[in-house]
N, C-alpha and C positions, 0 to 999 in steps of 0.2 A: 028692909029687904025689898018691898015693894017698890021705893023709890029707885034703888037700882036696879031693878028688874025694868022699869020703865024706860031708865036710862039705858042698858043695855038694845032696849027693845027700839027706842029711837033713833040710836046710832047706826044701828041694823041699817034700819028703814031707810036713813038719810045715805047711806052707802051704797043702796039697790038705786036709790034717784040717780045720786052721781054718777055710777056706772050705767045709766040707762041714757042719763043727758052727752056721757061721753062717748056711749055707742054711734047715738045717732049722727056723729061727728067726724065719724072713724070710719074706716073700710074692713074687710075683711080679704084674707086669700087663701083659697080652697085647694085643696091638693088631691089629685087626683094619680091612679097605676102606680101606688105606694109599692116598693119593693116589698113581698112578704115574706122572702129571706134573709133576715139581717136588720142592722142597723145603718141609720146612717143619721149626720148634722146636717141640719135646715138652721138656716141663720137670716137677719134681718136687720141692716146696718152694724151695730156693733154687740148685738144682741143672737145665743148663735144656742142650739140646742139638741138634744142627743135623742132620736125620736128612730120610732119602732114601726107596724104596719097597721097600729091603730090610728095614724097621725092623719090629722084631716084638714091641718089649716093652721091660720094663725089669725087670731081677731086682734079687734080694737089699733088698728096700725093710723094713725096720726094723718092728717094731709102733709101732701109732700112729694117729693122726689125721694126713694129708697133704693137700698142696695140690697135685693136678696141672693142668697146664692145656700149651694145644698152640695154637698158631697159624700159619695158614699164610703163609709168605714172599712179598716184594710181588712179585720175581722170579717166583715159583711162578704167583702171583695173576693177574701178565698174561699169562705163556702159557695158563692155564688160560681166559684172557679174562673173567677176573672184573671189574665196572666196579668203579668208587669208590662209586657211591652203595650198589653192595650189600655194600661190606665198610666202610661206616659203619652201616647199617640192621645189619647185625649186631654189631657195637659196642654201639650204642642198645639192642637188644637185650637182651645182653648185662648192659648198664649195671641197664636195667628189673628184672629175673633177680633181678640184686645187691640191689636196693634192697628186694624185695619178702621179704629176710629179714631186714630193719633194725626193729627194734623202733620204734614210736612214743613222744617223749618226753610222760609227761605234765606236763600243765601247772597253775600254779596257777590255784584257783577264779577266776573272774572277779569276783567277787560276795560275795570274802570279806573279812572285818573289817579295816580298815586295819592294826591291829599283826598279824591271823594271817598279810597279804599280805606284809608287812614280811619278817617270822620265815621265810616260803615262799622269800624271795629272801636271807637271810645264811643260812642251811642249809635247805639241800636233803635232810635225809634223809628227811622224806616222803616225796619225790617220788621217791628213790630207790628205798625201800619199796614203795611203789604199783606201780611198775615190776617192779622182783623178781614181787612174788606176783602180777600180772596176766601178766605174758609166759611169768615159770621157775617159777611155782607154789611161791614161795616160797624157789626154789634162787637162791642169789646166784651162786653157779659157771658158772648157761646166760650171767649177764650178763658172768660173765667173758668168756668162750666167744665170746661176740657182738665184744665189743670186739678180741678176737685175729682174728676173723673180719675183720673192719671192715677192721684194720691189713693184713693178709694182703693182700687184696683190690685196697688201693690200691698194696703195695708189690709186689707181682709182676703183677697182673693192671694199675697203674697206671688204676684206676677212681676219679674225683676224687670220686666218691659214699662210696668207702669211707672217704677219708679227713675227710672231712665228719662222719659220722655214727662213727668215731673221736674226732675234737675234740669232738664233741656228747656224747658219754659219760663219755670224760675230765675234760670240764669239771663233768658233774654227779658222779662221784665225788669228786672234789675240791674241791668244794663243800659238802659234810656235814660235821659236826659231832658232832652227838648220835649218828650210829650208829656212830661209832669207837668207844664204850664198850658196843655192843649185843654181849654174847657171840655171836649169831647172825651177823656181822659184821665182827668181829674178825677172822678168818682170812682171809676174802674182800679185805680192806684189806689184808695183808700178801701177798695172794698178785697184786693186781694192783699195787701197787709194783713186787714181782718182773716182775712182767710187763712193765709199762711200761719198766723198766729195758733187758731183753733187747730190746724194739722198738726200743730209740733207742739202740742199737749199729749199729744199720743206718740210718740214719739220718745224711745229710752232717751235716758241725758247723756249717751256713749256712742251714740249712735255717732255724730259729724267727728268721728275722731279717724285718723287713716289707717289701714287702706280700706278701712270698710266704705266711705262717704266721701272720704278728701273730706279738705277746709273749702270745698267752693263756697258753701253758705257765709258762714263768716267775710271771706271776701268779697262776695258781691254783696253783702246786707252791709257793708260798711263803704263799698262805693256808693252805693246806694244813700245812706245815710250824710253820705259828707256832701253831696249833692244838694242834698233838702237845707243840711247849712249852708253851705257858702252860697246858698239858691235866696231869690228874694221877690217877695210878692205872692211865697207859695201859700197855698189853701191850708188855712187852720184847721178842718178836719182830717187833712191829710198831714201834716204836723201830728196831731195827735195819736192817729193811727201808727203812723210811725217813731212814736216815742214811745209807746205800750209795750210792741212787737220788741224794738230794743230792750227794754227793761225785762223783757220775758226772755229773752235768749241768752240773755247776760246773767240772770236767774237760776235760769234749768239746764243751760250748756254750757255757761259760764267762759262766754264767748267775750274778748275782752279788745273793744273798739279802737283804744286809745293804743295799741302797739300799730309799729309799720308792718306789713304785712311784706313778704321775704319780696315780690314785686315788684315794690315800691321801696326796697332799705337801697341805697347807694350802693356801688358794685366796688369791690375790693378788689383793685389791679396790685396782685403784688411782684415788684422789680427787685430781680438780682442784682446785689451789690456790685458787681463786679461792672454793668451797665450802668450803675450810679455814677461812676467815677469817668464813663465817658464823657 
């Protein structure tokens, strides 16, 4: 009994260290003019909790960039005697807030030569480019940054703007061509594969089915992909990245590479018989 009594007593012990070594690591965020009528959910990336007017914080939060957000409960909301239209007006709000850090996509010239208009619309890495050094000063990382944002946005805060301007960016990285061989480039494409891959773990497996999502993803992740094939000299970690990302979407969406996509199937002209015979 005493040898377990030890044991218990230095597991204790070795518990308090660890939690002490990983405080001093950690931050903490203090909350202040707690509503003391009601409830409401305080949340912290993907981590989200049902708190009262004794709520004072949240410790041990990791270094990093986080997503917190707090909303108050409908419960809460009508003894507080809050109407509906003022907790849509702050939604809209809200919504306004989000969008006003969404980069605008540029677009092609209006007024340019039919093959450069051509070239603008089967890659996109100008417009890519143009984008980078106008919003990130040249950093392809802020437009990383953006599209994590985007995603974030729609999947915790459930903002239908963020997932909009989400598909709006995915579709234009995955539309390039020429800059998957830009050494300035190359890393930024391996690292939002990574990306994309970790967002669509959260993500139902029903979700890319229409009219909820359309098939955009499957069709630009397979432009996409036949690119890196018939491509040559491309970077082996980005190969790889994108050999994962495929084998995960063909997994969990059960997305299937190897059909023609309706696009690209041949166009069925059918002629009446009676014009056959002219």
């Amino acid at each position: 009994m005493s040898k377990m009594y030890i044991l218990e007593v230095m597991e204790h012990v070795d518990a308090i260290r660890k939690i002490r070594r990983t405080s001093r690591q950690t931050s903490s965020l203090g909350s202040s003019d707690v509503p003391v009528n009601g409830y409401f959910e305080i949340g912290i990336d993907l981590n989200s909790w049902t708190a009262g007017p004794m709520f004072k914080g949240i410790k041990l939060i990791p270094p990093g960039i986080h997503f917190v957000f707090y909303r108050q409960l409908d419960e809460a909301l009508e003894n507080m005697g809050v109407e509906e239209e003022k907790r849509e007006a702050e939604l809209k709000k809200f919504t306004v807030q989000s969008r006003s850090f969404f980069s605008s996509i540029p677009l092609a010239p209006k007024y340019a030569d039919p093959k450069d208009l051509t070239a603008y619309h089967m890659d996109k890495s100008l417009l890519l480019e143009t984008l980078v050094q106008r919003e990130y000063d040249g950093n392809p990382n802020g437009l990383l940054g953006e599209i994590q944002y985007a995603f974030i946005i729609f999947l915790l805060a459930q903002v239908y703007e963020g997932f909009e301007q989400w598909k709006t960016l995915v579709t234009l990285v995955l539309s390039c061509e020429r800059a998957i061989y830009d050494s300035n480039y190359v890393k930024f494409f391996k690292n939002f594969l990574i990306a994309i891959r970790k967002q669509l773990k959260h993500i139902n497996e029903d979700f890319f089915v229409e009219p909820i999502s359309e098939t955009f993803l499957q069709y630009h992740l397979k432009s996409f992909f036949d690119c890196l094939d018939e491509g040559t000299n491309i970077d082996h970690d980005l190969i790889s990245a994108a050999t994962k990302l495929k084998s995960f979407v063909k997994k969990k969406f059960r997305m299937n590479f190897e059909l023609v996509l309706n696009d690209e199937a041949p166009v069925v002209v059918e002629i009446e018989e009676d014009k056959l015979s002219t």
